[in-house]
Biotite code that builds the C-alpha atoms (Angstrom):
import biotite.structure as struc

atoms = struc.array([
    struc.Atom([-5.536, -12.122, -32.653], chain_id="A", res_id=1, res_name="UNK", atom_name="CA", element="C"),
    struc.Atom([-7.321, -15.272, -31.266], chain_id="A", res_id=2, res_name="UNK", atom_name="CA", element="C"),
    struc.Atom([-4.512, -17.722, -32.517], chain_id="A", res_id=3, res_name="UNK", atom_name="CA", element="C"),
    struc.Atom([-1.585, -15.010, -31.186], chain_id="A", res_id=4, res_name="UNK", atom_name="CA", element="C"),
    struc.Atom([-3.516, -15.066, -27.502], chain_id="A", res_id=5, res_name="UNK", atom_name="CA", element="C"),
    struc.Atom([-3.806, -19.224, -27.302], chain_id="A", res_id=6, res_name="UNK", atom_name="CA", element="C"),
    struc.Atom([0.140, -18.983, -28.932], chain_id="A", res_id=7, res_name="UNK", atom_name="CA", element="C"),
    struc.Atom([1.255, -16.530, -25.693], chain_id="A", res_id=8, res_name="UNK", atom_name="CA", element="C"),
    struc.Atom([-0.933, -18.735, -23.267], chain_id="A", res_id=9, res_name="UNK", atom_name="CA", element="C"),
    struc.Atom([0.012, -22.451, -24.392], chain_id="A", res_id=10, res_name="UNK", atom_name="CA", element="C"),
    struc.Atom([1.775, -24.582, -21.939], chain_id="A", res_id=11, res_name="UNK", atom_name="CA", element="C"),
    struc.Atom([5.243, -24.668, -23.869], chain_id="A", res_id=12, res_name="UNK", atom_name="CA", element="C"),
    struc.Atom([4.908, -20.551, -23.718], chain_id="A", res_id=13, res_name="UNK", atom_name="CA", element="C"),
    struc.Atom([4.101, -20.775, -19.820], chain_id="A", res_id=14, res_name="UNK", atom_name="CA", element="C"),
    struc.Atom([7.162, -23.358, -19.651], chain_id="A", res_id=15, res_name="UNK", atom_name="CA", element="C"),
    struc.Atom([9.282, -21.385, -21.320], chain_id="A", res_id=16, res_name="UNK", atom_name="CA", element="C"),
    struc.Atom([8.443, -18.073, -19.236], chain_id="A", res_id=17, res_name="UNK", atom_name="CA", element="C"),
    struc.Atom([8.812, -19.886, -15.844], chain_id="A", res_id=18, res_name="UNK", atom_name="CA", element="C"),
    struc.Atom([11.896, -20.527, -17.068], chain_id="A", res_id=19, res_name="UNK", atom_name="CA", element="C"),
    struc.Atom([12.761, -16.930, -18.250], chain_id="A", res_id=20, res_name="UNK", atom_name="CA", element="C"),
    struc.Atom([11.614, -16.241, -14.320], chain_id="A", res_id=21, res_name="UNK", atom_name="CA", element="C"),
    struc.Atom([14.347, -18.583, -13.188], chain_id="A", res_id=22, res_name="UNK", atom_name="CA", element="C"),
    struc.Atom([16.881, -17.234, -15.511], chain_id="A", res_id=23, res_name="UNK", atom_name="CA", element="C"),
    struc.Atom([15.718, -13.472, -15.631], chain_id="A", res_id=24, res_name="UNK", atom_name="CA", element="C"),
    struc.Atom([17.710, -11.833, -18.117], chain_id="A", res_id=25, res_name="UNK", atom_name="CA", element="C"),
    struc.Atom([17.985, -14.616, -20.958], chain_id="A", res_id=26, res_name="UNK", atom_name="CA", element="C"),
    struc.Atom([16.022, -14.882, -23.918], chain_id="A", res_id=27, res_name="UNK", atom_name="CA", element="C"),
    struc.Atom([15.812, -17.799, -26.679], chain_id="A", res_id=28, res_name="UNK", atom_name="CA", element="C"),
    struc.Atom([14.880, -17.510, -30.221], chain_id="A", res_id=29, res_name="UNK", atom_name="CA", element="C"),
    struc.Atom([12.108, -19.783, -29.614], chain_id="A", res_id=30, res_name="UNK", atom_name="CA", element="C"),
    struc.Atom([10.040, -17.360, -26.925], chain_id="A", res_id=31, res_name="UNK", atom_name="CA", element="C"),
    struc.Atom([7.854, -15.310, -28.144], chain_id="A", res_id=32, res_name="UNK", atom_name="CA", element="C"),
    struc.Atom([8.595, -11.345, -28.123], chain_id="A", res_id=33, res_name="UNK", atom_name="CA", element="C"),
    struc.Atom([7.318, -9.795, -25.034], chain_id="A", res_id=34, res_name="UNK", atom_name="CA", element="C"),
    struc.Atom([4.491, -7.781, -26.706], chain_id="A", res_id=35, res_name="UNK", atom_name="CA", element="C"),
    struc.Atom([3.808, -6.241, -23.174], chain_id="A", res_id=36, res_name="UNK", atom_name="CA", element="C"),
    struc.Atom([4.048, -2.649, -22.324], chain_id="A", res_id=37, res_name="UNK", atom_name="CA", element="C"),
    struc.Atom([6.806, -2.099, -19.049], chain_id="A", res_id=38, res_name="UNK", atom_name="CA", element="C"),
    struc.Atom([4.529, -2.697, -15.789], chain_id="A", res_id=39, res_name="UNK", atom_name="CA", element="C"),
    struc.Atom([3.337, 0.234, -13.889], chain_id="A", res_id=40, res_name="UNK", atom_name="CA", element="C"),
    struc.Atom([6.020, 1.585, -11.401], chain_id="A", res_id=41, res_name="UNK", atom_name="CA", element="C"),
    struc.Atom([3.815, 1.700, -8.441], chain_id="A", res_id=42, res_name="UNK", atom_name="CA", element="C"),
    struc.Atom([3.151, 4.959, -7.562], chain_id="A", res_id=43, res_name="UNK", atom_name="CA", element="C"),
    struc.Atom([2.475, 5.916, -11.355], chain_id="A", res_id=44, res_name="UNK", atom_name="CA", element="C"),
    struc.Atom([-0.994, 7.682, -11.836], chain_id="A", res_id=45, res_name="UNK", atom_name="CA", element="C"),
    struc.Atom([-2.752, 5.432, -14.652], chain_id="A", res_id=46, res_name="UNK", atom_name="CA", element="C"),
    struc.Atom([-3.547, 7.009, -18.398], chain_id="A", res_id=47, res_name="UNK", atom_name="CA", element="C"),
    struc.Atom([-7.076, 6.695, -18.742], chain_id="A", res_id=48, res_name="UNK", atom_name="CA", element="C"),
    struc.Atom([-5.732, 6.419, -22.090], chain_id="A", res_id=49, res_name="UNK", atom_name="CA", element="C"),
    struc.Atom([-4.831, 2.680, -22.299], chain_id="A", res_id=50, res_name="UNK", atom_name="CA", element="C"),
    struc.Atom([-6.597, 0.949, -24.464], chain_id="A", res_id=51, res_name="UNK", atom_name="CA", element="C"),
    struc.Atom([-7.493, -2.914, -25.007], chain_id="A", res_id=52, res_name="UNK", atom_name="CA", element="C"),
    struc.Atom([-6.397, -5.086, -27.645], chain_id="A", res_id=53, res_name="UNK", atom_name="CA", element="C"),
    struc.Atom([-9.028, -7.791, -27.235], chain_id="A", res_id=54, res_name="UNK", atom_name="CA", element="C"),
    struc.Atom([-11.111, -9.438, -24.358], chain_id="A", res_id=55, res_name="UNK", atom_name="CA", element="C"),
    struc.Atom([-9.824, -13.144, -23.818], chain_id="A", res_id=56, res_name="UNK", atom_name="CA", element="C"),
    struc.Atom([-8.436, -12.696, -20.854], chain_id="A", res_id=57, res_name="UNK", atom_name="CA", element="C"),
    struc.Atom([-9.914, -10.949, -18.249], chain_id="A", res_id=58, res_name="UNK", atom_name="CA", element="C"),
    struc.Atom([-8.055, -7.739, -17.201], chain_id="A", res_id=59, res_name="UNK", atom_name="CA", element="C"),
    struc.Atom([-5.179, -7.605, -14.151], chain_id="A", res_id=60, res_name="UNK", atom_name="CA", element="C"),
    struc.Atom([-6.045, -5.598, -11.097], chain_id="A", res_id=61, res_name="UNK", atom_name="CA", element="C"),
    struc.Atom([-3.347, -3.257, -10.089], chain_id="A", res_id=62, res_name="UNK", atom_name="CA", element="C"),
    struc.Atom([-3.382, -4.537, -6.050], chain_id="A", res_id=63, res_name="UNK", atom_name="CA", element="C"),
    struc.Atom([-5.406, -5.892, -3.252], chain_id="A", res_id=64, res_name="UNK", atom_name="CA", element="C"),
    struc.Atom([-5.557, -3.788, -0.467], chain_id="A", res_id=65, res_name="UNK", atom_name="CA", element="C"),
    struc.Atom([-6.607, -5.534, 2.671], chain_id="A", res_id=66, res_name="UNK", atom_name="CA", element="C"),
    struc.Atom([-7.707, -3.816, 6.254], chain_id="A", res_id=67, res_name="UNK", atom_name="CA", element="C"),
    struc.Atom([-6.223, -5.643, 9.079], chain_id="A", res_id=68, res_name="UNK", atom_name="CA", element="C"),
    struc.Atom([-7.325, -5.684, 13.083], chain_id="A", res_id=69, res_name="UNK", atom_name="CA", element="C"),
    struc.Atom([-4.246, -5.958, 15.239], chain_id="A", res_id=70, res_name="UNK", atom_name="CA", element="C"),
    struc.Atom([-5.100, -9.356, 15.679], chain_id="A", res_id=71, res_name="UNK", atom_name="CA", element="C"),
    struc.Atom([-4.297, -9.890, 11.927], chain_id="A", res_id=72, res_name="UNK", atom_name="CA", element="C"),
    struc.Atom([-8.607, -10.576, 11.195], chain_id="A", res_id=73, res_name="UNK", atom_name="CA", element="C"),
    struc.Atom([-9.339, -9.427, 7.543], chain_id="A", res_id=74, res_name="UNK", atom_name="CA", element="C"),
    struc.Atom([-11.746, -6.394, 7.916], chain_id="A", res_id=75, res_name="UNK", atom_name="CA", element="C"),
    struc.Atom([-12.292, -5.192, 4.479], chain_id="A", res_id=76, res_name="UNK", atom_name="CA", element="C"),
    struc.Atom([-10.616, -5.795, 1.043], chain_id="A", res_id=77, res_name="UNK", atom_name="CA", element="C"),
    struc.Atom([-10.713, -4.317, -2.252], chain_id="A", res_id=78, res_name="UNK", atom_name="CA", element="C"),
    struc.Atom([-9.077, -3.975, -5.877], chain_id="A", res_id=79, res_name="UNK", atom_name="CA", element="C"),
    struc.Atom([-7.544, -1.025, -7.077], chain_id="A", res_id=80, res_name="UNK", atom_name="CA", element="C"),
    struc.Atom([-7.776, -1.615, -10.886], chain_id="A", res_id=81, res_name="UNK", atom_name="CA", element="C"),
    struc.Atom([-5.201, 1.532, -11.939], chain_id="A", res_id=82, res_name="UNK", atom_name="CA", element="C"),
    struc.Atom([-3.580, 2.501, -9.218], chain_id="A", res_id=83, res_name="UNK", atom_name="CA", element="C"),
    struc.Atom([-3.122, 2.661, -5.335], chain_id="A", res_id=84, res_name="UNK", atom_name="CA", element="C"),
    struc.Atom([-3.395, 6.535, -5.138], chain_id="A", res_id=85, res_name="UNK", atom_name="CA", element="C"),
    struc.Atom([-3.939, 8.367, -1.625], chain_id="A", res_id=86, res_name="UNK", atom_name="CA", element="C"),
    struc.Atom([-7.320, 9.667, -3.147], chain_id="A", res_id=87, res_name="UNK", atom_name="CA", element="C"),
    struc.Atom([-8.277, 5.803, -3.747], chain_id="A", res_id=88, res_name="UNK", atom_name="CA", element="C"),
    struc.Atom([-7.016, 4.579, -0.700], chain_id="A", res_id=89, res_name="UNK", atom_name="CA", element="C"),
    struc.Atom([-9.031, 7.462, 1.263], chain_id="A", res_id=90, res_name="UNK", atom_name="CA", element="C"),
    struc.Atom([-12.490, 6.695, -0.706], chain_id="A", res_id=91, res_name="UNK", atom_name="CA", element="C"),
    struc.Atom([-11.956, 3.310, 0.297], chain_id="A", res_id=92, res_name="UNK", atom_name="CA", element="C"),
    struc.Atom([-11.633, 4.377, 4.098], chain_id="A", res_id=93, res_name="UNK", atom_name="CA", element="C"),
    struc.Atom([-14.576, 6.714, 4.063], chain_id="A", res_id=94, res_name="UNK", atom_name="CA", element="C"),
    struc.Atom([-16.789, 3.710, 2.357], chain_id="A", res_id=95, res_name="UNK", atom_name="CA", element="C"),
    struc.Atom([-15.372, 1.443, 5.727], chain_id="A", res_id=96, res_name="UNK", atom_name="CA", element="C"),
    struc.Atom([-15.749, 4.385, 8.084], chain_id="A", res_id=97, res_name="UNK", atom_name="CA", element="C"),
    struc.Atom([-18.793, 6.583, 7.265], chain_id="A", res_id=98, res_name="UNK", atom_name="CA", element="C"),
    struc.Atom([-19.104, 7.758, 10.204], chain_id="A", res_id=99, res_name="UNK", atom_name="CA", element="C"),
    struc.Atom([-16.513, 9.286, 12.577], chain_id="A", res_id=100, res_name="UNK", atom_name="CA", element="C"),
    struc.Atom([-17.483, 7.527, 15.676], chain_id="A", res_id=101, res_name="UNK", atom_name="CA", element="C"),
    struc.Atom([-16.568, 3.982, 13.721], chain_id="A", res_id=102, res_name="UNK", atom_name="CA", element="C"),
    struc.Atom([-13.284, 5.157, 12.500], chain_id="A", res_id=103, res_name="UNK", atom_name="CA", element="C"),
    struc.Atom([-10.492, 3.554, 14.497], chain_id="A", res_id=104, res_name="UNK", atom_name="CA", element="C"),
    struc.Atom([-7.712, 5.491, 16.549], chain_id="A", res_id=105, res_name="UNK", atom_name="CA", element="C"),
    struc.Atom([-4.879, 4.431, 14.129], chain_id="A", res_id=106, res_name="UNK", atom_name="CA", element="C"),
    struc.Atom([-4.585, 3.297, 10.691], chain_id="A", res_id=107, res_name="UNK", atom_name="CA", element="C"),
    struc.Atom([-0.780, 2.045, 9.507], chain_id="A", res_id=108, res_name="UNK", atom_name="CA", element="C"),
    struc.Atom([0.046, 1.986, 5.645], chain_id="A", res_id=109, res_name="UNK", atom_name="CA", element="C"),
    struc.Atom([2.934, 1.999, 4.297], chain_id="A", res_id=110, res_name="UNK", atom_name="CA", element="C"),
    struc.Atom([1.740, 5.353, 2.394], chain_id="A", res_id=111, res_name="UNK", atom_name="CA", element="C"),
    struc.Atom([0.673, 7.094, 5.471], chain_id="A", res_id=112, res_name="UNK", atom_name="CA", element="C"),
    struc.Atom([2.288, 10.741, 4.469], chain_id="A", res_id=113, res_name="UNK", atom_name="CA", element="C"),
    struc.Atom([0.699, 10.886, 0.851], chain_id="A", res_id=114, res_name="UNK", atom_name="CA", element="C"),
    struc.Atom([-2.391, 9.361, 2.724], chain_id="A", res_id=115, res_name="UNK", atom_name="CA", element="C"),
    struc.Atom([-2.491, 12.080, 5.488], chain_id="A", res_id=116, res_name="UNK", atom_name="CA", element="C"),
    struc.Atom([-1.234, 14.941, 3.027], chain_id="A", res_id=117, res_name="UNK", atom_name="CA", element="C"),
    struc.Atom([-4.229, 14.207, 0.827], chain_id="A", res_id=118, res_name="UNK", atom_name="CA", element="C"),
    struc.Atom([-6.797, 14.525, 3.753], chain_id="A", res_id=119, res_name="UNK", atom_name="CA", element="C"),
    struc.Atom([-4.748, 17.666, 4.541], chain_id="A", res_id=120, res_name="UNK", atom_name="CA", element="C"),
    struc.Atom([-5.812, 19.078, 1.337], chain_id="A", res_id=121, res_name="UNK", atom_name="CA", element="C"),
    struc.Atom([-8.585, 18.147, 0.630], chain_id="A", res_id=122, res_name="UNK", atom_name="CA", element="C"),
    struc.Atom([-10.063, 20.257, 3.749], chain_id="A", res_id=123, res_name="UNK", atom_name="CA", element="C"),
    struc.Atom([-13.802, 19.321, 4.013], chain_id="A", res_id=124, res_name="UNK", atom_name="CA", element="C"),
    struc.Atom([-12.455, 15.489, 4.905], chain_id="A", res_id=125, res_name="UNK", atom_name="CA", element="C"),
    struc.Atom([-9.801, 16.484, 7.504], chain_id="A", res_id=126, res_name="UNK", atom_name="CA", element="C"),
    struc.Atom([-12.102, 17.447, 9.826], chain_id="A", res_id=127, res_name="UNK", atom_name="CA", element="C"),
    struc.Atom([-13.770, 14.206, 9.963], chain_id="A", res_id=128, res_name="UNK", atom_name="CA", element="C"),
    struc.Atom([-10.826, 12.474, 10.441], chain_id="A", res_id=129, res_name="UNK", atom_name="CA", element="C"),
    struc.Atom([-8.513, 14.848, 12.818], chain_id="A", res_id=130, res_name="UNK", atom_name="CA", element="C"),
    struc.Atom([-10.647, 14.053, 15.500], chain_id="A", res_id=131, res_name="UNK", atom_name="CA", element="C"),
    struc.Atom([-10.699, 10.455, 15.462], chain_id="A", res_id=132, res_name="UNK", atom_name="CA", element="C"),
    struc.Atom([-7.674, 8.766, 13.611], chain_id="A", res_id=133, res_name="UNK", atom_name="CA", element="C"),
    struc.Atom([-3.917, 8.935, 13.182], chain_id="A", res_id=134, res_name="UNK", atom_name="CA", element="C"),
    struc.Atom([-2.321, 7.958, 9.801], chain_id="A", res_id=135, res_name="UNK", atom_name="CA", element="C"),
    struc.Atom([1.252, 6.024, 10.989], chain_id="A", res_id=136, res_name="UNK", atom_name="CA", element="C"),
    struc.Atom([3.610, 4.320, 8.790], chain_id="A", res_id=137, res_name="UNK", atom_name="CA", element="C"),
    struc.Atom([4.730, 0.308, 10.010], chain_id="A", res_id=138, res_name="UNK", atom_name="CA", element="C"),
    struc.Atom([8.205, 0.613, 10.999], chain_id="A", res_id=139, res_name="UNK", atom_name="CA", element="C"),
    struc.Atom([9.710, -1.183, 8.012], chain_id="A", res_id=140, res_name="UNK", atom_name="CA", element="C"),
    struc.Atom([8.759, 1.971, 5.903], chain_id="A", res_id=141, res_name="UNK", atom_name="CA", element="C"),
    struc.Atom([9.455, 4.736, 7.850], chain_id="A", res_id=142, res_name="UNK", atom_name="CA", element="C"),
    struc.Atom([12.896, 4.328, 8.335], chain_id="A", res_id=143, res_name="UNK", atom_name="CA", element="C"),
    struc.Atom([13.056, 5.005, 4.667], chain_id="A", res_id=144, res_name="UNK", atom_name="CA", element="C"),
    struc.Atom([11.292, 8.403, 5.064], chain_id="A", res_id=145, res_name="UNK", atom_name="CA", element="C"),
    struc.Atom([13.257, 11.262, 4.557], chain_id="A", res_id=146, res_name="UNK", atom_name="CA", element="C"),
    struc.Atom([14.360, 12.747, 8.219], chain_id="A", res_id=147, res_name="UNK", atom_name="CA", element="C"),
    struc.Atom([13.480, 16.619, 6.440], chain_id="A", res_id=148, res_name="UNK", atom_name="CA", element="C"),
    struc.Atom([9.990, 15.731, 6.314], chain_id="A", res_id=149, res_name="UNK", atom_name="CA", element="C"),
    struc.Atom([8.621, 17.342, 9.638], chain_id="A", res_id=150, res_name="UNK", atom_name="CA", element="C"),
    struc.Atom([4.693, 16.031, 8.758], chain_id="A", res_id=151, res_name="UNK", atom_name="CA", element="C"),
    struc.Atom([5.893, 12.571, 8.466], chain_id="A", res_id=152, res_name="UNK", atom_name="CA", element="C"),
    struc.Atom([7.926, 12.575, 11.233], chain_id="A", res_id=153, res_name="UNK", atom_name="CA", element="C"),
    struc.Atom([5.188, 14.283, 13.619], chain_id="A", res_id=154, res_name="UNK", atom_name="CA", element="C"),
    struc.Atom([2.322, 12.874, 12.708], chain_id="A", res_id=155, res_name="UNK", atom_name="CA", element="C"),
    struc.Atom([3.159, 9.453, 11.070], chain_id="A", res_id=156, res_name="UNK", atom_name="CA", element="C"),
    struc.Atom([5.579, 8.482, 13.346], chain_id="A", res_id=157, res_name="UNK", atom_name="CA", element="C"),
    struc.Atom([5.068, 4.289, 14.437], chain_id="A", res_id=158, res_name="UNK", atom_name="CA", element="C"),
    struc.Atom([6.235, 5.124, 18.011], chain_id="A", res_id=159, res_name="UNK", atom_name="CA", element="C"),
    struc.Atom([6.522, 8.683, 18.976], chain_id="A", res_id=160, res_name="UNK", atom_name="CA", element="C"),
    struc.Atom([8.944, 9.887, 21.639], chain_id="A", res_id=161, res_name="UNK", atom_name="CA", element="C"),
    struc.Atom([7.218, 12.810, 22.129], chain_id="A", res_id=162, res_name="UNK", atom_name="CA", element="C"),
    struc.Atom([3.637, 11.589, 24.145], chain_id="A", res_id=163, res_name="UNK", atom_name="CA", element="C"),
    struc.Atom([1.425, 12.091, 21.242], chain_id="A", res_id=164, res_name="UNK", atom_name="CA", element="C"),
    struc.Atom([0.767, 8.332, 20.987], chain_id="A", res_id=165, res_name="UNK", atom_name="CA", element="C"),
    struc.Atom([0.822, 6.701, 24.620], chain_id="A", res_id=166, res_name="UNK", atom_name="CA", element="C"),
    struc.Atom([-0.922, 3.292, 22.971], chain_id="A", res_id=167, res_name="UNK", atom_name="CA", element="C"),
    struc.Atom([1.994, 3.331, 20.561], chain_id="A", res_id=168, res_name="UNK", atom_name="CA", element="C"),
    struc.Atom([5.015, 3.886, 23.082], chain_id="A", res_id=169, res_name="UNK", atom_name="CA", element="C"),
    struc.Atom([5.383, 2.746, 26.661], chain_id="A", res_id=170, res_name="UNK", atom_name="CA", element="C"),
    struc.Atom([7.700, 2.639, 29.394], chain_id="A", res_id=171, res_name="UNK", atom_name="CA", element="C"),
    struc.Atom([10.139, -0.009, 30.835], chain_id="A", res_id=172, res_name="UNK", atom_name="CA", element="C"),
    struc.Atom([12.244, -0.264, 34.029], chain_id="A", res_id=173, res_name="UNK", atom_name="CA", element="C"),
    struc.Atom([15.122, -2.093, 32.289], chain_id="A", res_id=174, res_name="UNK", atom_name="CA", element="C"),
    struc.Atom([17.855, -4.609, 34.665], chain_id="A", res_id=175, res_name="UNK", atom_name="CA", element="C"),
    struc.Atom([19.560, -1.496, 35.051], chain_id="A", res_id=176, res_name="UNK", atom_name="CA", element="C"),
    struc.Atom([16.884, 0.293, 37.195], chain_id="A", res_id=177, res_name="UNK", atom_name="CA", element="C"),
    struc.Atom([16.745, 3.086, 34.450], chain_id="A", res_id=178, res_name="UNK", atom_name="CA", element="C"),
    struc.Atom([13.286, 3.857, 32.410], chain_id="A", res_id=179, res_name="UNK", atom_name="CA", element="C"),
    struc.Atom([12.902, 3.826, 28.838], chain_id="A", res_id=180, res_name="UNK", atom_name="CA", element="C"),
    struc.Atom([10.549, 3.327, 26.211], chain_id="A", res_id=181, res_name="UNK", atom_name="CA", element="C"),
    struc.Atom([9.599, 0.444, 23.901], chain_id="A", res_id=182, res_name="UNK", atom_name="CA", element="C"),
    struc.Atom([7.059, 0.365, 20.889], chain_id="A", res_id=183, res_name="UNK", atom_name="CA", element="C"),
    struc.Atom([3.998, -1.391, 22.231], chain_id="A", res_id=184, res_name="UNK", atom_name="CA", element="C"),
    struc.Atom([3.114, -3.039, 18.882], chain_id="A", res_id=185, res_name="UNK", atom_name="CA", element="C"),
    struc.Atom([5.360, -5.062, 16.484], chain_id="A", res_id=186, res_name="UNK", atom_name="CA", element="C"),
    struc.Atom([4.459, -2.287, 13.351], chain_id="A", res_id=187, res_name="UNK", atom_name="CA", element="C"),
])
């Protein structure tokens, strides 16, 4: 096993697969078989079952989530080794915001729906957070939300039309004289 991992980690191998990276697609006779099982679509829930061949290498964390002020200042970071699951992403919030006067009025992830249906559910840690914070998605992901789903388009919304969110949306006199409204934030 020990001569198989320095074979799959040897410069010529690492050569060779920066070139398959180029050229995704080919394969020559020379490159070793990909032994590897398909990466983890991500949204999958992990198998606990997954089991390791050997230790050389330490193992690959799943993502980095980060927690960003406005400003774009790093708050908080972790690794999710398995997966980035609503349940993992809302421990991870309540070990940030323990208490519901530190929680901040909005928190935008791109998985703001799952996030908020979770804390929905799970009904003893809605109440903590109805009061304080609103789950939105960043614009770039919710115009791929479906238009049916009345929760995200309520309550996850980036810039509301509705008044729900008056730090999210303002209004504008525009060179026409008429009023409308503009996102206050580039999310």
């Amino acid at each position: 096993m020990w001569k198989k991992h320095i074979k799959q980690k040897s410069k010529a191998t690492i050569r060779g697969l920066r070139r398959v990276l180029q050229h995704p697609g080919e394969r020559e006779d020379w490159q070793p078989q990909n032994t590897r099982q398909a990466a983890q679509a991500h949204d999958d829930i992990h198998s606990p079952d997954e089991v390791r061949k050997h230790y050389f290498s330490p193992n690959r964390f799943y993502c980095v989530e980060t927690l960003c002020a406005p400003c774009g200042v790093v708050i908080a970071w972790t690794k999710f080794a398995k997966s980035e699951s609503p349940t993992n992403i809302l421990n991870w919030l309540g070990t940030i915001y323990p208490e519901s006067d530190t929680q901040p009025s909005y928190i935008c992830i791109d998985k703001a729906c799952q996030v908020l249906c979770t804390v929905v559910a799970q009904a003893g840690r809605w109440g903590g957070w109805r009061e304080t914070t609103r789950f939105i998605v960043d614009s770039y992901h919710y115009i791929n939300h479906k238009t049916t789903d009345t929760l995200c388009q309520k309550w996850c919304n980036p810039a509301p039309l509705d008044g729900s969110a008056p730090n999210l949306v303002e209004e504008e006199i525009g060179p026409d004289g008429e009023t409308y409204k503009v996102s206050n934030f580039n999310i």
